[in-house]
N, C-alpha and C positions, 0 to 999 in steps of 0.2 A: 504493500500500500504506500509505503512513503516515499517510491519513488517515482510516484503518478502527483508527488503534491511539492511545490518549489519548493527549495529551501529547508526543508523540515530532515530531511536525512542529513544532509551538511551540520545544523543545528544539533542535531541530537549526537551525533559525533563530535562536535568541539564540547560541546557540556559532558561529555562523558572521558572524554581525554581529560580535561580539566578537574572531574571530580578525582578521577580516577590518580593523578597524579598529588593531588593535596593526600590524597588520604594513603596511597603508597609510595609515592615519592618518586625521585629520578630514575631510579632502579624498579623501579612497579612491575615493568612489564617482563624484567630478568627473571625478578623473583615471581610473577606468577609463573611463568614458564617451567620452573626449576620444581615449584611446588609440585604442581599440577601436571607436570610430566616426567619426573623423575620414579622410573619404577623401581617396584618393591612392596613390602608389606606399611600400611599403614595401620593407625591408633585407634581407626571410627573408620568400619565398611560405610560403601556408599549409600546406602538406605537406614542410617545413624541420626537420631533426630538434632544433633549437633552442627550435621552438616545443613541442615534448611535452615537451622534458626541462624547459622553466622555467617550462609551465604543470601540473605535477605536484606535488603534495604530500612529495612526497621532495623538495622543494628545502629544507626545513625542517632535515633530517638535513645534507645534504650543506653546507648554508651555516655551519653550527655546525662542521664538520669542514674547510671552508675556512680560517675564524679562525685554528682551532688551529694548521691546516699554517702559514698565512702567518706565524704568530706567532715562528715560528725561524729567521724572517731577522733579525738583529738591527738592520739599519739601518732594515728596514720597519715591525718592531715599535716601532722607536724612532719613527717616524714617529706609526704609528697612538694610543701613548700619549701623546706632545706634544701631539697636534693636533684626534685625531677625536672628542674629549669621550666616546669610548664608553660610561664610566663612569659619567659624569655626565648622559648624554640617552643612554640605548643605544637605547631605541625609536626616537629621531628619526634616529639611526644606521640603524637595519635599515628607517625606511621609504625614507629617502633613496636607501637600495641596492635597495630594492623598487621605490621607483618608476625608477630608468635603466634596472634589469633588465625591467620593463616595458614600457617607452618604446623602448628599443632591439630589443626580440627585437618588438613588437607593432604598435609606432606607428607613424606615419609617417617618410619616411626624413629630412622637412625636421627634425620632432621629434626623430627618434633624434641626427640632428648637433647640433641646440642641445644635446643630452640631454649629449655627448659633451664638448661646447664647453666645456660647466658645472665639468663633471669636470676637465677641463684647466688650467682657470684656478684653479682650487683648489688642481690638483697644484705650479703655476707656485709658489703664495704659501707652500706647506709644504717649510720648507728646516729646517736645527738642526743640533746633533752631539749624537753619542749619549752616555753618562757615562762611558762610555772615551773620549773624543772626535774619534771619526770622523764626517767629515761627512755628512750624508746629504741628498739631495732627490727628494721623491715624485714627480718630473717626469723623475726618471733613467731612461732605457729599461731599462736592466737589473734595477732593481727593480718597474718597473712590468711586465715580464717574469715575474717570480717571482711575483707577486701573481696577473696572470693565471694562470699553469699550473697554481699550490695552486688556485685556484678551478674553473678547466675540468674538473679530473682529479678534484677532492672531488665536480663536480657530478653528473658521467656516471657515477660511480663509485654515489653515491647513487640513483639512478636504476634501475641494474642493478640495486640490490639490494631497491630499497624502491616502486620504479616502480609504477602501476596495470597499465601494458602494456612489457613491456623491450624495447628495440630490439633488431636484427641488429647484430652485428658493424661492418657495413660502415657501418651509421645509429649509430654510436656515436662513429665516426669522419670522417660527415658533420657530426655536432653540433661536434666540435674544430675542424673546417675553421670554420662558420659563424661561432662564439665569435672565428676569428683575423680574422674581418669587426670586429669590436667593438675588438680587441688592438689592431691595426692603426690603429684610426681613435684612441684612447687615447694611442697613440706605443710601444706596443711595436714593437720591431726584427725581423721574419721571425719571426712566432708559429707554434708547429708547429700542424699542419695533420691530423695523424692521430693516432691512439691512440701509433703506435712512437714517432715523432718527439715525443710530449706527455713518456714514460716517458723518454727520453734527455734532455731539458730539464729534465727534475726532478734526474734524476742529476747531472748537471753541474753543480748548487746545491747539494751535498750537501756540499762540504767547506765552506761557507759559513756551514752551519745549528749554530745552537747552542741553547739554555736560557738567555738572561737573565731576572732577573730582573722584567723587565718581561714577558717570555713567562708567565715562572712564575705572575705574578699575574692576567695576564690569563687563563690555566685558571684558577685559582682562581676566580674570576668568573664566567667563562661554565658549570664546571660543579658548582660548589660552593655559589655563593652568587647566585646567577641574581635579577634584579630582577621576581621572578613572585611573585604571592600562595600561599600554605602550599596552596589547593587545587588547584594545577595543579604543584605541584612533581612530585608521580606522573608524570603523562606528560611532564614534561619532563626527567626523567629517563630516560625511555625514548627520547625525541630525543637527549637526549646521551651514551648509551649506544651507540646505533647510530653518532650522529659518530665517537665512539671508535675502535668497530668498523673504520671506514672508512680508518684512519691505516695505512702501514705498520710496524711494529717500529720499523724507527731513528727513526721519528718522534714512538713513546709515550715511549720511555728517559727522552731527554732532558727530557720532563714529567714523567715518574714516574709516567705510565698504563699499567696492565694491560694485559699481551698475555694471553690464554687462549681459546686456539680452540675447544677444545672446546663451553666457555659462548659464545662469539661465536657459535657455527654452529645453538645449539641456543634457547638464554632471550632473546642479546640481537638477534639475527634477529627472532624473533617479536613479542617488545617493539614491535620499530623496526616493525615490518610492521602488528602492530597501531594505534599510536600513527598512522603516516602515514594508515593505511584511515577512521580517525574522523575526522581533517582534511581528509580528502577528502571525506568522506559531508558534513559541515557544511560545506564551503567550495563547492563545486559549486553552481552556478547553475542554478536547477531554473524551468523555463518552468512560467506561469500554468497553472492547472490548469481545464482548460474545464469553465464553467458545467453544474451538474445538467441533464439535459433532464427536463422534464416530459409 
């Protein structure tokens, strides 16, 4: 169809090289190559509900609502502001996290361990105390714990709501199990395994969770003053409308974010649903189109 209509397949090719490059980088296209066709045994067969949910355009929404959650650990957050330069390189931040998230749900299983390896030795070297001064270390199971469950629960959560295809029930809760393949190899300690067990792990962090000021500004950032050009601020806006969406109640307060269901159910749904449908339409790999027959 799109090449009966001017203009519109040229378009959908530059918005997807574009996206495609922010969010992998200069190297995007090496490293999908490498993932995606290096044979061998991998971590998640190809019918793994790991693989829909992280090759889906809703990871967009759900990873912007990951941040947020993770952000009200105060020893994590203290971590993330010391060390991860977010501020200062966020792109190189979100392809870093693109390309493990890649490598581990897709790659080879020898790859997905280096991938894992990497991650660890990182976690080894980022230690500090926070400006209350407690100590903290990104290698602690129990933080690395709470980093995993904000992430699993924002992902699946993003998925249901913004998915191209939503899973069952039962596959929403294969995807937790797979992710605690990741948790696991990471150094988390007995990662929950289903949906029940994800929602009582969160709980159990809750008297933990607060608003530092380092939270504060790190919303401030991500949905205020975001490092996009004045043209994309629209649908990024809609991305982080839907991450919003995605938080429970005691996890807006303490930001100072909007609870209102009503608009949640009605403007910022449709937003998110729209915004993910046009990243999908541009990001989707569309096979050669066979030569005119004469």
């Amino acid at each position: 169809m799109e090449r009966w209509i001017p203009g519109v397949a040229a378009v959908r090719e530059r918005l997807g090289s574009s996206l495609f490059e922010r969010v992998a980088g200069p190297s995007g296209g090496e490293n999908r190559a490498r993932i995606h066709g290096t044979p061998g045994p991998r971590w998640f067969a190809e019918d793994r509900p790991v693989r829909v949910v992280h090759g889906d355009a809703s990871m967009f929404i759900g990873g912007l609502s990951a941040l947020l959650l993770q952000s009200l650990h105060p020893l994590a957050m203290s971590a993330v502001a010391g060390h991860s330069g977010y501020k200062g390189d966020p792109w190189g931040r979100l392809q870093r996290t693109s390309l493990f998230l890649a490598t581990t749900t897709y790659g080879t299983a020898d790859d997905a361990q280096r991938a894992v390896d990497r991650v660890r030795g990182v976690h080894q070297r980022v230690r500090g105390r926070t400006a209350t001064g407690e100590g903290y270390h990104a290698a602690d199971p129990h933080l690395l714990t709470w980093v995993h469950v904000a992430e699993v629960d924002s992902f699946w959560r993003a998925h249901r709501l913004y998915g191209a295809n939503p899973l069952t029930p039962a596959e929403y809760d294969g995807y937790v199990a797979d992710m605690a393949r990741v948790g696991t190899a990471l150094g988390v300690v007995d990662p929950p395994r289903d949906r029940r067990e994800l929602a009582g792990r969160i709980e159990s962090y809750r008297p933990e969770l607060r608003a530092t000021p380092e939270a504060e500004e790190a919303a401030r950032f991500l949905l205020r003053h975001p490092p996009i050009p004045l043209t994309a601020r629209l649908p990024y806006a809609a991305l982080a409308a839907g991450a919003v969406s995605l938080l429970p109640p005691w996890a807006r307060a303490p930001l100072g974010l909007p609870y209102v269901p009503v608009v949640e159910r009605t403007g910022v749904r449709w937003a998110g649903s729209g915004i993910t449908s046009v990243i999908r339409w541009a990001m989707t790999r569309r096979p050669p189109e066979a030569p005119p027959v004469n």
